[in-house]
N, CA, C and O of each residue as an XYZ file, in Angstrom:
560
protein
N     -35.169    -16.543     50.255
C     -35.100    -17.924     50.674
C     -36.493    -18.546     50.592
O     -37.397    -17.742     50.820
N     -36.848    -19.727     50.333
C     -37.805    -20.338     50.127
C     -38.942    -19.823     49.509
O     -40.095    -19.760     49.936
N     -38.404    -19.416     48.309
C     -39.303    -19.095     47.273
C     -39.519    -19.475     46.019
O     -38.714    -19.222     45.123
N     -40.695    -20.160     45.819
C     -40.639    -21.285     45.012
C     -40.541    -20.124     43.459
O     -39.544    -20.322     42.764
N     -41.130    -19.447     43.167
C     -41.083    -18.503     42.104
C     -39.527    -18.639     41.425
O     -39.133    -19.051     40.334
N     -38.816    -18.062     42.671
C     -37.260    -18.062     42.060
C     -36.856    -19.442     42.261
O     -35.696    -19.429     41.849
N     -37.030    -20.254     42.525
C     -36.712    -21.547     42.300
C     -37.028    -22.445     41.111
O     -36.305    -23.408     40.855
N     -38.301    -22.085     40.246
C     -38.755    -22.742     39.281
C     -38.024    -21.539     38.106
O     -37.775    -21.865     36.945
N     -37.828    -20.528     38.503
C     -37.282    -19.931     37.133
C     -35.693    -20.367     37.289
O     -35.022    -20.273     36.262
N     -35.182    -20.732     38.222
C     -33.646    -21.068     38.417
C     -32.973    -22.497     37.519
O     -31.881    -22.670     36.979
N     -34.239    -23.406     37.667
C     -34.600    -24.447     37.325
C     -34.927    -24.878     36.142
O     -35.640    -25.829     36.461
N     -34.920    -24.866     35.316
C     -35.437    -25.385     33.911
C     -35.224    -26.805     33.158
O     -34.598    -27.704     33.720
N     -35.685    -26.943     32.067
C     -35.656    -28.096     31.520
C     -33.991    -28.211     30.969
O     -33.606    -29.222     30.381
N     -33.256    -27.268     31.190
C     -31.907    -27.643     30.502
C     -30.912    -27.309     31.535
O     -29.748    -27.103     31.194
N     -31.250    -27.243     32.694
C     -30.690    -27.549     34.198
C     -30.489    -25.750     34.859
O     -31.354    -24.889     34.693
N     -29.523    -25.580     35.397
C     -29.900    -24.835     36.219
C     -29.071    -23.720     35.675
O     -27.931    -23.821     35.220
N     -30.002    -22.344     35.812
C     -29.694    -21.295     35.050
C     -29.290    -20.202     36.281
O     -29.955    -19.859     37.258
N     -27.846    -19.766     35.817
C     -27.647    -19.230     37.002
C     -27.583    -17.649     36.786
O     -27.406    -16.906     37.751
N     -27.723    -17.195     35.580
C     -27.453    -15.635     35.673
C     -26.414    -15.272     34.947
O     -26.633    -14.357     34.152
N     -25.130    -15.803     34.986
C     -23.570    -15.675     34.323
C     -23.387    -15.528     33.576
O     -23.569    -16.521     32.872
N     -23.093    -14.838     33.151
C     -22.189    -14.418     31.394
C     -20.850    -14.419     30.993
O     -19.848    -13.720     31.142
N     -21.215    -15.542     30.380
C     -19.668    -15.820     30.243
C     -19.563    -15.841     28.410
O     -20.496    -15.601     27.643
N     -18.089    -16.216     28.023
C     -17.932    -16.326     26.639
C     -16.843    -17.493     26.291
O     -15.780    -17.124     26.790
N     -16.740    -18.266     25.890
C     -15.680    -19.239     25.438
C     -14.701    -18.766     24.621
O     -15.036    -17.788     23.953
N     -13.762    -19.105     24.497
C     -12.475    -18.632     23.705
C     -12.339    -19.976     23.050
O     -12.947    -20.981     23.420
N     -11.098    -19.890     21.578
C     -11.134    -20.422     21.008
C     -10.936    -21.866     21.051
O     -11.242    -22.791     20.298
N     -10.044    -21.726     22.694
C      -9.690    -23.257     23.293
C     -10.607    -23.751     23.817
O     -10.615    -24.982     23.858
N     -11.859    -22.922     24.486
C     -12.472    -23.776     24.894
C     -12.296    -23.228     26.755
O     -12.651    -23.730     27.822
N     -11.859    -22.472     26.520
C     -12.103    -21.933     28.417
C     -13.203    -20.895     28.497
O     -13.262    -19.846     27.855
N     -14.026    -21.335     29.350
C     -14.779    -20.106     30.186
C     -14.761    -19.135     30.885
O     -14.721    -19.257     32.109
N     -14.792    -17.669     30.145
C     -14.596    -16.987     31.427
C     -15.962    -15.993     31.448
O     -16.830    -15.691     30.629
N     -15.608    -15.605     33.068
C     -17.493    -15.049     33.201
C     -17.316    -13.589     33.192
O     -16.276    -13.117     33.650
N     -18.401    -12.697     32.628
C     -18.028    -11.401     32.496
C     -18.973    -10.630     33.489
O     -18.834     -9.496     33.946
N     -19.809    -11.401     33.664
C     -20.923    -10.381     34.697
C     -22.027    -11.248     34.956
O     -22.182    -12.434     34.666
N     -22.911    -10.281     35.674
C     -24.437    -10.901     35.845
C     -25.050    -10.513     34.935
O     -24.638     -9.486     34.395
N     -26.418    -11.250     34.337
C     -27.225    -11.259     33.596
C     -28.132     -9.668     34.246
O     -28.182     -8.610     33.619
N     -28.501     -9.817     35.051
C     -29.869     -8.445     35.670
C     -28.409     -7.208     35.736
O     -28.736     -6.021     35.708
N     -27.057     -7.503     35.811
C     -26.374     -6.348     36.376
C     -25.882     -5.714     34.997
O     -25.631     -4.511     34.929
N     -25.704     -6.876     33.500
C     -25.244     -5.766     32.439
C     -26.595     -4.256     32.023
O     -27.779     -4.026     32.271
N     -25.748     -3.759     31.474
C     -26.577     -2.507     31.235
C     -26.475     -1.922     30.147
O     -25.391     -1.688     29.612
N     -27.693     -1.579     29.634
C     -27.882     -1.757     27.738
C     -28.254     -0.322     27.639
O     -29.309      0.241     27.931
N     -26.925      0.223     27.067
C     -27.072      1.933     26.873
C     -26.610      2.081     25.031
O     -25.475      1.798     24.648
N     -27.653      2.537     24.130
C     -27.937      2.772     23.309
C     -27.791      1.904     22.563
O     -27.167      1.976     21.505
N     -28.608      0.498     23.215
C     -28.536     -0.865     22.128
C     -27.310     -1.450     22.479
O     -27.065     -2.444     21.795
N     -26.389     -1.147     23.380
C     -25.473     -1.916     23.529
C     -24.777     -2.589     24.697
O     -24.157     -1.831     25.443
N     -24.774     -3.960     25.000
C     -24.059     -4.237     26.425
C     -23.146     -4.128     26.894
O     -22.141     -4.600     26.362
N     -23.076     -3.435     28.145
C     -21.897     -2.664     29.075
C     -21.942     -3.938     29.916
O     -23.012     -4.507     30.134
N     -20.805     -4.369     30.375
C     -20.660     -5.084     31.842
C     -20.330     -4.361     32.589
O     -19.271     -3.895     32.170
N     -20.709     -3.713     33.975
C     -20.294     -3.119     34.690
C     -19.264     -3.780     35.088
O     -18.343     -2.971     34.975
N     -18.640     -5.216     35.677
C     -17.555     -5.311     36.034
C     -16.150     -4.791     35.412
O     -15.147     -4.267     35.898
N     -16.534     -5.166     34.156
C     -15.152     -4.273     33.083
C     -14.878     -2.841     33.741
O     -13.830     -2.415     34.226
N     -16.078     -2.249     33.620
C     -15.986     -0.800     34.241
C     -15.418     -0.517     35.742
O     -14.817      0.501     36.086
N     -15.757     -1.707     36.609
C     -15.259     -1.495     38.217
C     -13.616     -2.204     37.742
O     -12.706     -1.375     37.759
N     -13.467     -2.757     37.586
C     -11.779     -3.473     36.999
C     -11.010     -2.139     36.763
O     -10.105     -1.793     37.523
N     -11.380     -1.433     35.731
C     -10.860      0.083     35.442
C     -10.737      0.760     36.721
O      -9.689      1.388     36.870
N     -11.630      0.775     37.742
C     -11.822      2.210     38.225
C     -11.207      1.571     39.406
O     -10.856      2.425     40.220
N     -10.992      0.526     39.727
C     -10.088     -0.249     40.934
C      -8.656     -0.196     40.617
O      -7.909      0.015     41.572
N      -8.163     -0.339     39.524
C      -7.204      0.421     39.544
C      -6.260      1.923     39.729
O      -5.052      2.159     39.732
N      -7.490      2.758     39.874
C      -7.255      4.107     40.608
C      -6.372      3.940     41.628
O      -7.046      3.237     42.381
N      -4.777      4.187     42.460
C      -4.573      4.388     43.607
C      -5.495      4.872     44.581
O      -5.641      4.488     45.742
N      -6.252      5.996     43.794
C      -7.033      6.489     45.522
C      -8.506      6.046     45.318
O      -9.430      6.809     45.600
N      -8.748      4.584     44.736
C      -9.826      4.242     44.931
C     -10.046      2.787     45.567
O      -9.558      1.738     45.145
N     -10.776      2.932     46.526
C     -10.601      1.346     47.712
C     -12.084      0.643     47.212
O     -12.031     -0.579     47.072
N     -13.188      1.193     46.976
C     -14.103      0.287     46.406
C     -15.128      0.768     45.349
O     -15.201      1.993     45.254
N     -15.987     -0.003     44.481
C     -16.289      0.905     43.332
C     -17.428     -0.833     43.227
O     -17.321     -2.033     43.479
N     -18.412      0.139     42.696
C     -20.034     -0.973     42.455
C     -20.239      0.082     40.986
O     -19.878      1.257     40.928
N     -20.683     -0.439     40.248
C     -21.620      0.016     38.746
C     -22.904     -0.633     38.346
O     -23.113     -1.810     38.051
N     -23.651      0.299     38.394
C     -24.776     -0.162     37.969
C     -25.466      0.831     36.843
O     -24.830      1.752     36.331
N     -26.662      0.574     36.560
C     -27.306      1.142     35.554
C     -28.295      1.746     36.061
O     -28.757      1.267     37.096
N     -29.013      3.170     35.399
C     -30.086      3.489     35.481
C     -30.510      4.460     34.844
O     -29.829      5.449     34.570
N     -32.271      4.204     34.380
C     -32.825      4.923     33.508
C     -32.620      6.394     32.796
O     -32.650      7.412     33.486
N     -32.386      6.449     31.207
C     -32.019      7.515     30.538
C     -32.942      7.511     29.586
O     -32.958      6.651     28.705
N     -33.944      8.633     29.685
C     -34.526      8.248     28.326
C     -33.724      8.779     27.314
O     -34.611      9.405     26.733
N     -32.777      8.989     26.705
C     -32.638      8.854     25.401
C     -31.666      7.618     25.340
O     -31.748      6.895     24.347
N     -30.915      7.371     26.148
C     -29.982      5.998     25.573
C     -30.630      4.336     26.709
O     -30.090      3.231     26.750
N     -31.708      4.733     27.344
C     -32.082      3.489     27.844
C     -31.726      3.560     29.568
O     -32.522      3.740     30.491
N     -30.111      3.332     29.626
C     -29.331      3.387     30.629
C     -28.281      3.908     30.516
O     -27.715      3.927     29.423
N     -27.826      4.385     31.455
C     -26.612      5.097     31.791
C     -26.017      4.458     32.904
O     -26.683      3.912     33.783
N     -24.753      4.510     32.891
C     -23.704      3.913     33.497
C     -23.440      4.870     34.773
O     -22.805      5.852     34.388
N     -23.675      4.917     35.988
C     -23.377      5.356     37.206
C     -22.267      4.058     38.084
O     -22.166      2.832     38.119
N     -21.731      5.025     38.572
C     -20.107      4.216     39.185
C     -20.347      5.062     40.599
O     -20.395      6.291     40.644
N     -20.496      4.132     41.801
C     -20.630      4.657     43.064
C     -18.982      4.334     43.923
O     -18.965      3.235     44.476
N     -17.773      5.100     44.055
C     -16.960      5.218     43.970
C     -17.242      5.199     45.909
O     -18.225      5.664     46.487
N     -15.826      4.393     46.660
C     -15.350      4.764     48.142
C     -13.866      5.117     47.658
O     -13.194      4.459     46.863
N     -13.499      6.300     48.311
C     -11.837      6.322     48.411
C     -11.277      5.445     49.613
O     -11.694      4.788     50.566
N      -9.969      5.859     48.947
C      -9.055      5.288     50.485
C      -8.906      5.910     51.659
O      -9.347      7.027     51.387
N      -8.535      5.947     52.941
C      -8.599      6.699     53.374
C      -7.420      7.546     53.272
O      -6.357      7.309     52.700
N      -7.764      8.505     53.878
C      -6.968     10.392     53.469
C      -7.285     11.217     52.006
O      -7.216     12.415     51.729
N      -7.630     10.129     51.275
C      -7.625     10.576     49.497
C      -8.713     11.505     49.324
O      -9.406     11.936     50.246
N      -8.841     11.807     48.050
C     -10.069     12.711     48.081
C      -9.997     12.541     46.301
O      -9.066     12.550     45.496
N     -11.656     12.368     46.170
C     -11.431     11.465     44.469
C     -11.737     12.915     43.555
O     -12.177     13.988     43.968
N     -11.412     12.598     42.441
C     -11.898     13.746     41.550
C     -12.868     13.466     40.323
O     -12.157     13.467     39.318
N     -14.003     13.262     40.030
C     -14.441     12.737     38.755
C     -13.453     12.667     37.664
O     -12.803     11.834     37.032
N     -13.597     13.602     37.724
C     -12.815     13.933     35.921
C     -11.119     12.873     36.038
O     -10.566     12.415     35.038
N     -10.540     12.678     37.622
C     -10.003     11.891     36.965
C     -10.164     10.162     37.168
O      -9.246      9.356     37.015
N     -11.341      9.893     37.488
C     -11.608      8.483     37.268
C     -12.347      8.877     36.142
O     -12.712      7.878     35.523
N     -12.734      9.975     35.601
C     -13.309      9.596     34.243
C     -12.538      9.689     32.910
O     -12.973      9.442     31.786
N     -10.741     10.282     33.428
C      -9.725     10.647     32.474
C      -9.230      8.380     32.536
O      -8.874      7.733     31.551
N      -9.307      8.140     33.149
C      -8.757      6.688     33.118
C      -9.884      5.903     33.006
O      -9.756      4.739     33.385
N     -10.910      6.233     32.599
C     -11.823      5.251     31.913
C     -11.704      5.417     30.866
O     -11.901      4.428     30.160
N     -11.356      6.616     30.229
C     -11.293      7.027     28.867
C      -9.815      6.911     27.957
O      -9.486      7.090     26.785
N      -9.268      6.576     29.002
C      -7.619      6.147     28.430
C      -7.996      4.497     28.564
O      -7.125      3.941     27.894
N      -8.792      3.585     29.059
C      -8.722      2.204     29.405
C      -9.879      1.347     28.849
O      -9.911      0.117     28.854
N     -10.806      2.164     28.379
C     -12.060      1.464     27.900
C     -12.811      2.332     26.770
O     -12.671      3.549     26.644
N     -13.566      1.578     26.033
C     -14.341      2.809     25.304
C     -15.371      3.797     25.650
O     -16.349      3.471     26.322
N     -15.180      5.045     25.197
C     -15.958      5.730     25.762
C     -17.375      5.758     25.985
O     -17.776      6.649     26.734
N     -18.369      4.831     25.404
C     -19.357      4.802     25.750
C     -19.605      3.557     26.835
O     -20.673      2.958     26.710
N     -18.536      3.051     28.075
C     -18.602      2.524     28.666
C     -18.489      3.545     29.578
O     -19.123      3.237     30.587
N     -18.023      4.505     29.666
C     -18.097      4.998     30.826
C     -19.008      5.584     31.480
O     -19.959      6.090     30.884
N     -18.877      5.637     33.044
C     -19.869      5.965     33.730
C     -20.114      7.268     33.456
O     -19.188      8.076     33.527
N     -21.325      7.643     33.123
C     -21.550      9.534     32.864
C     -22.233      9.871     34.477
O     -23.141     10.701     34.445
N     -21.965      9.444     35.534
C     -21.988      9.800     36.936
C     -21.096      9.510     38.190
O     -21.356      8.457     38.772
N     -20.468      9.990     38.504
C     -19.269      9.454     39.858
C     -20.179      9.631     40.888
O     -20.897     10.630     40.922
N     -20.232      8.589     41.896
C     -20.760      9.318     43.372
C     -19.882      8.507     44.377
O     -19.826      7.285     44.517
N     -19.151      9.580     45.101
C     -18.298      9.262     45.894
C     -19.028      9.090     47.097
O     -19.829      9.958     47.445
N     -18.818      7.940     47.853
C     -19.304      7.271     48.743
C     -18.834      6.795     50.112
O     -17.738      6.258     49.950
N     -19.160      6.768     51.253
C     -18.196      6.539     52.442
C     -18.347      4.566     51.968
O     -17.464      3.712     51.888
N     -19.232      4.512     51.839
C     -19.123      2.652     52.094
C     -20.258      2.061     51.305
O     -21.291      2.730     51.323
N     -20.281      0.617     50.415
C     -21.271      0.483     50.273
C     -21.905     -0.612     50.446
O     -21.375     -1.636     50.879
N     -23.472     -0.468     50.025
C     -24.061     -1.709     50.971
C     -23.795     -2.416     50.816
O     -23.279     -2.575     49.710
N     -23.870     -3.591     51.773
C     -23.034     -5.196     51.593
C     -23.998     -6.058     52.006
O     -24.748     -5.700     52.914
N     -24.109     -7.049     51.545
C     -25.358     -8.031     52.652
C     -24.211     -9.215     53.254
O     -23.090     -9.250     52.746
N     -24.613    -10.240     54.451
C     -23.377    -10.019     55.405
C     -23.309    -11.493     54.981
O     -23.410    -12.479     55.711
N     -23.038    -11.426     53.110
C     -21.595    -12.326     52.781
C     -20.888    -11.507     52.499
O     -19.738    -11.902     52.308
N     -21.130    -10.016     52.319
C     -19.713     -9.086     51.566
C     -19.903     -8.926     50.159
O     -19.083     -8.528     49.331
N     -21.509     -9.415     49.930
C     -21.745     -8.572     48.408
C     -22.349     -7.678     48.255
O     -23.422     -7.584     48.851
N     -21.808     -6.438     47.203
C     -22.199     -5.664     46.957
C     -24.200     -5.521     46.886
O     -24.671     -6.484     46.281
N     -25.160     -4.623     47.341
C     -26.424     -4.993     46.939
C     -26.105     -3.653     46.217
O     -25.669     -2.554     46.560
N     -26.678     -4.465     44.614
C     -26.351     -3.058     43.870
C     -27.895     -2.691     43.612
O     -28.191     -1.588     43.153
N     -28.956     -3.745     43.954
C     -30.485     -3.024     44.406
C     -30.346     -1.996     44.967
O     -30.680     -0.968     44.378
N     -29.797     -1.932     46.319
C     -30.162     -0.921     47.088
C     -29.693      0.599     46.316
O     -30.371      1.626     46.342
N     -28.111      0.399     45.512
C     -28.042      1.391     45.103
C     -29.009      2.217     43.889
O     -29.199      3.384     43.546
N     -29.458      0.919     43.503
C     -30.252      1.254     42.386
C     -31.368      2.216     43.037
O     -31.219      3.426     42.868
N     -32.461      1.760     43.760
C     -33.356      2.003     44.714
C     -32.924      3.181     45.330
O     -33.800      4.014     45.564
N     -31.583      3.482     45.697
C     -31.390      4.748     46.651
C     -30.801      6.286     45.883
O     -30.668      7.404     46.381
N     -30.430      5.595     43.946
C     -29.814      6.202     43.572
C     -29.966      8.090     43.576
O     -29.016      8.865     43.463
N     -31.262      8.429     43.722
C     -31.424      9.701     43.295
C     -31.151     10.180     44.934
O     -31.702     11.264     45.126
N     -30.660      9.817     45.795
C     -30.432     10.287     47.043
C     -28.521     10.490     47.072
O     -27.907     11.082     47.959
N     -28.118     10.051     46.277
C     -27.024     10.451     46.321
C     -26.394     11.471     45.278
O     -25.171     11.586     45.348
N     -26.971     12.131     44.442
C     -27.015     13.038     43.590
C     -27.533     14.627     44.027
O     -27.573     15.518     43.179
């Protein structure tokens, strides 16, 4: 909050730049695919993590799911998926990684599951996928 830094980069001469990625279709509708800082560029190529949480929310025994990226040196980034079950369930990698691989292409998928009791939220109820970023090697 009141920081002029992120305010003048928000700001520009061609109005206000918000981060969004979106793509137009042939009619002419917008739809948004992700955040700009949240896609993740693994071997030259852009992943949206939301595509990837869309997949993995469809799991029955999965109640919440954040994706983010982080450092690989040979492909840049790698796709980590911080997975909460439902309660009673009990998740299995291999099979949220058998239904990423039946639902998306395989180099979208996350090459890490970390099953998680809850994750951080800041108190509108969004995901901080900083923190996971920041905390990632503690859950491994």
């Amino acid at each position: 909050m009141n920081d002029p830094n992120a305010t003048d980069a928000a700001f520009g001469p061609s109005g206000l730049r918000t981060g969004d990625l979106g793509v137009m279709d042939e009619v002419g509708f917008l739809s948004l695919r992700d955040r700009a800082k949240d896609m993740v560029i693994s071997g030259g190529i852009n992943i949206y993590p939301r595509e990837v949480e869309t997949v993995l929310l469809d799991h029955p025994d999965v109640a919440d799911v954040a994706v983010i990226g982080t450092p690989d040196a040979e492909w840049g980034e790698r796709l980590v998926a911080f997975v909460v079950a439902r309660p009673g369930a009990a998740l299995e990698p291999a099979a949220l990684d058998a239904l990423c691989l039946e639902r998306i292409a395989r180099f979208k998928r996350p090459k890490v599951y970390c099953v998680v009791e809850a994750l951080p939220r800041n108190s509108y109820g969004k995901v901080l996928k900083n923190e996971l970023r920041k905390g990632f090697k503690s859950y491994i």
